[in-house]
C-alpha positions, 0 to 999 in steps of 0.5 A: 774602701772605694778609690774615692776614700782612699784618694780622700785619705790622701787629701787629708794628710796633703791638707793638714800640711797645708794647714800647718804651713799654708802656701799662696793660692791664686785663682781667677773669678774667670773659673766661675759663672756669677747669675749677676754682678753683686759681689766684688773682690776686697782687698782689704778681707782676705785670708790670701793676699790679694783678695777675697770675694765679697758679697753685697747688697744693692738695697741696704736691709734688703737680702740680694743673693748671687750664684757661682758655679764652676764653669764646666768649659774651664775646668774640667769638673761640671758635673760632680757626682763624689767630691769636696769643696774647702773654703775659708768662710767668714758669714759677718753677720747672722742675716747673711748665707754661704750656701755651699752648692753641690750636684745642682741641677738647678735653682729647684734640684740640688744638695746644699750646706747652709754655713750661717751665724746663728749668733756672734759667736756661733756657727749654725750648719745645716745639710738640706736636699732640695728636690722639686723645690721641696727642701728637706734637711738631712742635719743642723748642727752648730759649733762656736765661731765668731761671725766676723772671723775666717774659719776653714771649713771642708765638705765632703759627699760620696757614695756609700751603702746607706746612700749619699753620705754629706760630711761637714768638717772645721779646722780648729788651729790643728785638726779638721773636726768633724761636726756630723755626717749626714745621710739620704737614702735617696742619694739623688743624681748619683750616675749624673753628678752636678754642678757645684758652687755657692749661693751668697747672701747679703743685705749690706752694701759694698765694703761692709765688714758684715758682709759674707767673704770666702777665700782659698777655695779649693774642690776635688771631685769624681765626674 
């Protein structure tokens, strides 16, 4: 087992404490660089008081997307190369995206899990290698979840000797349940890491219920 598991074990049994009796958490939007303004923070759809991000649509009907990736000057994991990310997402409407964004180079080089609503009560979740904007997906699973509900989710990627290992997991209430471990014999950007953020996608206007909302978002990595 590699530091990095084991530090992972550990991890597990601090989150499910969480989970059990959950803490407030406060973090600032200063942590993260935004490619635009789109997106706001509501006080009125959140999981942790005071606020949750929310992401919108300028154009009603029109699928806008923003960026936010770590700032690399403020803490101090810019350039992930084994880590997780666990965040309360509620995607709000089948249209809508959380891409979960990890070793991005850029817009073209990057591994990402896509969190949609394949319908109102379930969650479609795919692992996709992006490289040279050639996108080829590692896993596509589902699970029930209702699309205007917050779910806890956690993905995790590490280093193993099948290549780079991609785990998706949900808390249901009690456990994190794992809904598949994907693989890529390539593991790309291993030695070098990458930036790690989301990609959010809308097409409703600001304050809409249909919106894509994320919450107490928390990452771990190995730089």
């Amino acid at each position: 087992m590699s530091q990095f598991q084991r530090k992972l074990r550990e991890l597990d049994l601090e989150l499910a404490r969480l989970m059990v009796r959950p803490e407030p958490r406060h973090h600032t939007t200063g942590d993260w660089d935004f490619d635009n303004t789109n997106w706001q923070l509501s006080s009125t759809i959140y999981v942790s008081p005071p606020s949750a991000l929310e992401k919108y649509s300028t154009v009603s009907g029109t699928d806008q997307q923003t960026t936010l990736l770590v700032k690399t000057g403020v803490v101090p994991i810019g350039n992930v190369k084994e880590g997780r990310l666990v965040t309360q997402q509620r995607p709000g409407a089948i249209y809508n995206l959380i891409n979960i964004l990890f070793r991005r180079q850029d817009a073209s080089n990057l591994y990402v899990v896509i969190v949609r609503a394949s319908g109102s009560t379930t969650r479609q979740i795919i692992a996709r290698k992006i490289k040279a904007d050639v996108s080829t997906n590692l896993a596509d699973q589902s699970y029930t979840w209702g699309y205007q509900t917050w779910g806890n989710a956690r993905v995790t990627w590490w280093n193993d000797y099948v290549g780079l290992v991609i785990r998706f997991e949900y808390w249901n209430g009690s456990t994190w349940i794992k809904l598949f471990d994907a693989y890529d014999s390539e593991n790309l950007w291993k030695d070098t890491g990458g930036r790690v953020g989301f990609l959010l996608q809308s097409r409703y206007l600001v304050g809409s219920v249909a919106n894509p909302y994320v919450d107490d978002t928390v990452i771990y990595g190995v730089v």
